[in-house]
N, C-alpha and C positions, 0 to 999 in steps of 0.2 A: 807134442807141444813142450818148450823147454819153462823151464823153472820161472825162467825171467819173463814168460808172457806171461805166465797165471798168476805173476803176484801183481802183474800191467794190469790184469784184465780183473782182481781184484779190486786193487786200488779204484777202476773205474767205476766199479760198480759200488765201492763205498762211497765215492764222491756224488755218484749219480743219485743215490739212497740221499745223501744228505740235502742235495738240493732241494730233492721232492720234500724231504721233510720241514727245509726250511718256508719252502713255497707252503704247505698247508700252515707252519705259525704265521707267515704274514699275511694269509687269507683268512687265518684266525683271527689276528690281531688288527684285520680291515674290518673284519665283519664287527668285533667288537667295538673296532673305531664309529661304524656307521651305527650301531646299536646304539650307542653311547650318544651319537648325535643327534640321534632321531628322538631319543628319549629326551635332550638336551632343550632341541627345538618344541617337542610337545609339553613339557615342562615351562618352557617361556613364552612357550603360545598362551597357554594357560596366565601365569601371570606377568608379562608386559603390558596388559593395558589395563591399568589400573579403574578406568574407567570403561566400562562392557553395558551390553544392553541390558543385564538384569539389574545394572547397579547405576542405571543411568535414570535422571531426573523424570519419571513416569509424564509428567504434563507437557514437555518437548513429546514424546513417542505421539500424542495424541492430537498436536497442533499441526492444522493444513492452514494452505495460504492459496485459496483458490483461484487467483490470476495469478500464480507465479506456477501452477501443478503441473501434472500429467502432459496437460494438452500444451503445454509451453515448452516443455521438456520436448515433445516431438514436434515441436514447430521449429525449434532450433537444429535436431538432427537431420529436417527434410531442409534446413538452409544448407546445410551442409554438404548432404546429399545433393543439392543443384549446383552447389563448387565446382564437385567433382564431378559433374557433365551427366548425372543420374536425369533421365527423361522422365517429367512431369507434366501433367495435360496443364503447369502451369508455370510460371516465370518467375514468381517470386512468394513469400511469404507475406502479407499482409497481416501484422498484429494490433490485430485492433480486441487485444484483449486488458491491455493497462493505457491510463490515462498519462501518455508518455507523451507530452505534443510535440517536443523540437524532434521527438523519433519518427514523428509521422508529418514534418517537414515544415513545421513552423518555425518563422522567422524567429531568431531572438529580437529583444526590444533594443532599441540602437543606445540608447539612456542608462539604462543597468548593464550592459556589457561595458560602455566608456568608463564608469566610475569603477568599475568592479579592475578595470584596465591598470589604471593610475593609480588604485592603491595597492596593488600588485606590484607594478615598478614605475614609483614617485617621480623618476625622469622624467615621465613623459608629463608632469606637470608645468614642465616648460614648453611644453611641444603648443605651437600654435593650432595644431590640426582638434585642439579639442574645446570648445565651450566655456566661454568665464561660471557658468552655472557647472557642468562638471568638475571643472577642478579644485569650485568652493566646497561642493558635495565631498569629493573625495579628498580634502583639507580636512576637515570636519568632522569626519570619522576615523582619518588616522590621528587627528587630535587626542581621539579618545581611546588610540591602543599603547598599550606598554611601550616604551621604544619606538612611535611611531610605526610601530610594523603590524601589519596582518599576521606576521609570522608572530605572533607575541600568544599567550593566554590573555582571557579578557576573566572579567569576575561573571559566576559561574551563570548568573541570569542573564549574564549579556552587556555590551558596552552601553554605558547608562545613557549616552546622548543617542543613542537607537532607540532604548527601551522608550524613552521621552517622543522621540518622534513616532511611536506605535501609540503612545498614549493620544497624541493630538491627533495622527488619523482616526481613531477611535472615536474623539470626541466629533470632529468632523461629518464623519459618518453617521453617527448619532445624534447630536446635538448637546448630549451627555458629557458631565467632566469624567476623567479616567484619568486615576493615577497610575504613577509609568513606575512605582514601586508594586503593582500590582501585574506587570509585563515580566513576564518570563519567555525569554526566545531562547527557540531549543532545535535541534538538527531537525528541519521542518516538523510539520504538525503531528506526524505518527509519533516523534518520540516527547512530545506535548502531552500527548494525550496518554500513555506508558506511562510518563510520569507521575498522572493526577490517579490513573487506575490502582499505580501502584499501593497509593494510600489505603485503599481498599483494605489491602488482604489483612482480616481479622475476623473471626470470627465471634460474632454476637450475641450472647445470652443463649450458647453452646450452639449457635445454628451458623452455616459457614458463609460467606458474602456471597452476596450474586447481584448481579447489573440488570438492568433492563436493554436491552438494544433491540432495534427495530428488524424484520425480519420482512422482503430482502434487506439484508445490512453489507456493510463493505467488510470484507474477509480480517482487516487488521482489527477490527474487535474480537471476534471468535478467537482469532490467534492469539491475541494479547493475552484473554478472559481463562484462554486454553492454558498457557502458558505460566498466569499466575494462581491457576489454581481455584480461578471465582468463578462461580458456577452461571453461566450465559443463560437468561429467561427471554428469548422471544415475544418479540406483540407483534403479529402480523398488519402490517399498513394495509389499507384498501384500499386496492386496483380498482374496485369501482367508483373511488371518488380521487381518481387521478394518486393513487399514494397517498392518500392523508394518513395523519392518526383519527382512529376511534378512539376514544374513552372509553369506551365500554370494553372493546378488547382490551385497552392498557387492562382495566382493571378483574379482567378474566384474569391477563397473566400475571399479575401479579397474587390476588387471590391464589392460585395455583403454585407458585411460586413456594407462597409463606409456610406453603406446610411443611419444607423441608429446608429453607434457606432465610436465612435474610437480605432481605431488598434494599439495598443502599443506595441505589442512584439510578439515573435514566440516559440513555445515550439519544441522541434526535441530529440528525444526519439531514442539514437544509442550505443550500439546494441537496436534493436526495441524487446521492450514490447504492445501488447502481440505478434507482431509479425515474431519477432526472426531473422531480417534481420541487415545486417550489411552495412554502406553506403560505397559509393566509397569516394577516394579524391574529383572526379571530381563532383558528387552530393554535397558534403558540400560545394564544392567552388561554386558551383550554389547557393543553397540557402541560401548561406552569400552574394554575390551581390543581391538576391533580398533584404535580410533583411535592407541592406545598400540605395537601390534604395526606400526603404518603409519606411524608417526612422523606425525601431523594433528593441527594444532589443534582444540579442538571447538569450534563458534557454537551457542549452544544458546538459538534463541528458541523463551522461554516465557512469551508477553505474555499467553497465553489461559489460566493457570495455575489462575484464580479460575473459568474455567469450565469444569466438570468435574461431568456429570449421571448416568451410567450409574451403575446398582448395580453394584462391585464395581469399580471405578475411579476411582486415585486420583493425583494429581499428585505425585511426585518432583522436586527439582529433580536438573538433572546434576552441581552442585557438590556436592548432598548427598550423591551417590552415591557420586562421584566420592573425595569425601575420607574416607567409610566405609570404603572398597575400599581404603584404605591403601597404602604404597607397594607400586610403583611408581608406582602410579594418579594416588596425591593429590599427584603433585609436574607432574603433567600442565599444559600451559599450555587455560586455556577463560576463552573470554567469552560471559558469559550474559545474555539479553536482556529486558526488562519495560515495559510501558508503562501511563498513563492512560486509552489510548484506547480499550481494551477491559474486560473483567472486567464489574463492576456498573456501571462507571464512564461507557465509553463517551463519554467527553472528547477524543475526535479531534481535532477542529479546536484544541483548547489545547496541543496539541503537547510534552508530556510523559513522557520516559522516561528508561530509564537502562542501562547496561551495568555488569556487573561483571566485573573482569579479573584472575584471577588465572592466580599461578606463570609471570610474564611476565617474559622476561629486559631487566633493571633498563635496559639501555643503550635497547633497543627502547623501552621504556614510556618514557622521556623522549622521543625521538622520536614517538610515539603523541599527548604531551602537547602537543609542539611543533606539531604538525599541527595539533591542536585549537583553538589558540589562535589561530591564523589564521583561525577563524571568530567571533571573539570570547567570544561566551558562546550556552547557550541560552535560549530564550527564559522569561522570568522567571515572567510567569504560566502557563507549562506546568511552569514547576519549582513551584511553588505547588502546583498540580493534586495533583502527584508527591505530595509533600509530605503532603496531605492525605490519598492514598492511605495510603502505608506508615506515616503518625501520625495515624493515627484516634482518635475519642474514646475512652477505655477506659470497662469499668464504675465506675460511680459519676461518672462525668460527668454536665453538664446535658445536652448532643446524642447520651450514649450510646443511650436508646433507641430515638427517633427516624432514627438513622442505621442502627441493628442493623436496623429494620425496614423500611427503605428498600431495603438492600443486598438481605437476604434476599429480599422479594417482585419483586425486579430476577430474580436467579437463580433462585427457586423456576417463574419466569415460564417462563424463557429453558428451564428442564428439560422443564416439558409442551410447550413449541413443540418442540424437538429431537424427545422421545419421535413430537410429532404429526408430523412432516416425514418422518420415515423410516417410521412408520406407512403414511402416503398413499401414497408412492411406490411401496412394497413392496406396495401392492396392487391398484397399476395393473399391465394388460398391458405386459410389456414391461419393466419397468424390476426392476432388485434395487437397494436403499439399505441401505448396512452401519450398526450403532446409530453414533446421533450421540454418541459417550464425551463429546465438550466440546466445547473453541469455538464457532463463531459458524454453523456450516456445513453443510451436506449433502453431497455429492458423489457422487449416485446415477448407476448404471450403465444405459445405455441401449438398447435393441437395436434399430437402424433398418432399416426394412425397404431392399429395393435400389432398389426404384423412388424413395427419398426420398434415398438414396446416389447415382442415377446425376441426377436433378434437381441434387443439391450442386454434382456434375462442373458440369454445365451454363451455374451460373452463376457458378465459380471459387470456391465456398466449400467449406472441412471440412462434413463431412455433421453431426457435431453446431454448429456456426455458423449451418447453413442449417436445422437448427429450431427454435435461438434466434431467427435473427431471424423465424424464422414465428407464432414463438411472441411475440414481442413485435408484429409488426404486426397481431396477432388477437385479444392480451388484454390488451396496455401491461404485462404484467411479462418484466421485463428478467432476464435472469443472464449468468452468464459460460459462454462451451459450456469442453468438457475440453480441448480441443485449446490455449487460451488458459495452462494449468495445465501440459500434459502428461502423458499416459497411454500404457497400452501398445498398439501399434501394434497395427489393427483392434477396438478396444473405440473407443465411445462414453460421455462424460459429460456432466455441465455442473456447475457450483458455484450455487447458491443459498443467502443466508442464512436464520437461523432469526430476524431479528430484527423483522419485521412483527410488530404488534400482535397477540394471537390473536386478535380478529373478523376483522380486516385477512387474517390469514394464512390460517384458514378459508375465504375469501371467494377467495384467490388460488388455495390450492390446489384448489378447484370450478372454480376458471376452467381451471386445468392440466388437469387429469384430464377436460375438455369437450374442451377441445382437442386432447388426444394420443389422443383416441378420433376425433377430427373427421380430424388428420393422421394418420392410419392407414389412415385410411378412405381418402381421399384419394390416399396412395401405398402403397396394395396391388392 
């Protein structure tokens, strides 16, 4: 081999050398690249979210909203699931678990969508296609916004010639005068009622607030109560007297209450959610001498006032009772609650309601006002909604009839479905349904057998949950069980609405009454 290849065959293998040794620095300098990132990313995993679950507000972790949970959660991914051509022994979902009416296919009212129309785009207040009574209506109220516009802020309790016409419904309804400085409307009645809770939170001669609410109660008290911190005392209503209140229980739970809390107010939920009763005089004038003998404020939602079907059942407000009952009574402090999103109305999604607050000590109500205003105003077309509620056409309008007959066949509707709902139930095995007096509801009593009690154990659910959801993966209608509500320990329920269509409803309730014959069968 001559001279000239071994210095060839050197050189290559210096160069070869060096390669390799460059290849391990830049497998060196990868690895420390990925080292370096990995540490980079674990380090900003750590601190990017300034806000984590150890350092998050403890009374969110603990707040549930039992018609919006679990079993709504999977009733939306089985709609989804039948999209995409997934085979179900069923066709659709029925959610008859919130009182959502234009979802389950009620008509809007022809009278609040035309105003709501024309002050949305003022052209059409030329347009001949619409009523000398709507286009004074919606004059009237763009009177009363900044710039003529809906698009406008309003002052924070609401456009004053609205809050006035809440006052005169008020009075109307009552007989009662009601000042319209005493009208706060606010993105419908839930955030009404947030509002006056809010006042609450303080704690009293070192012991922490707490509310009274009726238990079944509707989930947005628990969540509220949960959420600010005031500790929630139940009074169980009695099932055997159609839902009333007892006295005697208020004053169990309250007793029970005081050893660790202080009791500041009473919540009363008439017509009842979820359980569709309607009080007497003689009840609400009971439970205004206790609230008076307990020193309590009263919250008296009565959004479902306008629904009220039973013979021999009639709607009271508290205020009216209240200020009949003379003093003591009527120098009582109560805020009383109303919305759009129910009654005929069923205008949910436009977020429309109001509180009325009286015998409130003057210093507080400025503070009440100043809170308010921190959220600007409510929203303008749910104040419209409002509006068109409590200033309906009168007789001799051009939309009076039209509207009389809309309303009417809304509730005449809403009575046979009530009457049918607790019919059915009541004549399935197993179940007892007390008459539906009003709102939107059922809330029939359950008997589950043990074998479908100890399966619940099994898979960590309440035994009424775990026939809900058997009951929704077997016929897609969804409710809420009792246990989401609250009942007495050892009964089973669940809340259904009355608001399905009657074919619709007919057609659900066959599926039920298939089915609770099938899970019976099943676990006995």
């Amino acid at each position: 081999m001559s001279m000239r290849s071994n210095l060839t065959s050197v050189r290559q293998i210096k160069r070869a050398l060096g390669e390799f040794r460059d290849c391990l620095n830049l497998g060196a300098k990868q690895q420390r690249a990925r080292t370096m990132a990995t540490q980079t990313q674990t380090k900003e995993s750590q601190t990017k979210h300034c806000l984590g679950m150890d350092s998050l507000n403890p009374n969110i972790k603990v707040l549930e909203y039992a018609v919006r949970g679990p079993l709504v959660i999977r009733a939306g991914e089985i709609e989804k699931e039948l999209e995409k051509g997934v085979k179900k022994p069923f066709t659709e979902v029925i959610k008859a678990n919130i009182g959502d009416c234009h979802a389950m296919g009620q008509v809007p009212i022809t009278f609040i969508r035309e105003v709501l129309a024309l002050v949305t785009l003022p052209s059409l207040l030329d347009d001949p296609r619409f009523n000398t009574d709507v286009k004074e209506h919606a004059r009237t109220i763009l009177k009363g916004c900044r710039g003529s516009s809906v698009g406008s802020y309003t002052d924070s309790p609401g456009i004053e010639v609205i809050r006035r016409h809440v006052a005169q419904y008020i009075e109307r309804r009552d007989g009662i005068p009601a000042d319209w400085q005493n009208i706060i409307i606010s993105a419908g009645a839930s955030d009404a009622i947030k509002n006056v809770l809010k006042l609450l939170i303080c704690d009293v001669n070192n012991k922490p607030p707490a509310v009274l609410i009726p238990i079944p109660q509707y989930p947005l008290y628990s969540a509220s109560l949960a959420e600010f911190g005031i500790t929630q005392v139940g009074y169980y209503l009695d099932e055997s007297r159609n839902w009333g209140l007892d006295i005697a229980e208020l004053q169990r739970s309250i007793n029970e209450a005081r050893k660790t809390s202080h009791v500041r107010a009473i919540v009363i939920i008439n017509p009842g959610n979820p359980t569709g009763q309607v009080l007497s005089r003689e009840n609400i004038e009971e439970v205004i001498k206790f609230a008076y003998k307990e020193k309590l404020f009263i919250l008296a939602d009565e959004v479902y006032q306008d629904n009220v079907y039973a013979e021999g059942s009639k709607f009271y407000s508290f205020k009216k009772v209240l200020i009949e009952m003379g003093e003591p009574y009527s120098s009582m402090e109560l805020a009383s609650f109303m919305s759009c999103s129910k009654g005929y109305m069923g205008e949910c999604g436009l977020r429309g309601g109001y509180a009325e607050v009286i015998n409130m000590c003057p210093e507080v109500k400025a503070m009440y006002l100043k809170a308010i205003s921190a959220m600007l105003c409510p929203t303008v077309l749910g104040q419209v909604a409002l509006d068109s509620v409590v200033n309906p056409p009168q007789k001799g309008d051009p939309s009076y009839d039209t509207f009389i007959k809309e309303k009417q066949a809304v509730l005449d509707s809403l009575k046979v479905r009530a009457k049918m709902v607790a019919d059915t139930f009541n004549s399935m095995e197993g179940f007892k349904c007390n008459v539906v007096q009003g709102a939107m509801y059922a809330f029939p009593r359950i008997d589950l057998p043990q074998k479908a009690i100890e399966a619940a154990k099994k898979v960590n659910r309440a035994p009424d949950a775990y026939y809900a959801f058997e009951l929704l993966e077997n016929t897609g209608i969804c409710i809420v069980p009792g246990s989401g509500f609250g009942q007495q320990p050892g009964t089973y329920h669940f809340r259904t609405t009355i608001l399905p269509q009657p074919d619709k409803l007919k057609g659900m309730l066959q599926k039920f009454e298939e089915f609770h014959k099938d899970f019976i069968k099943r676990h006995t």
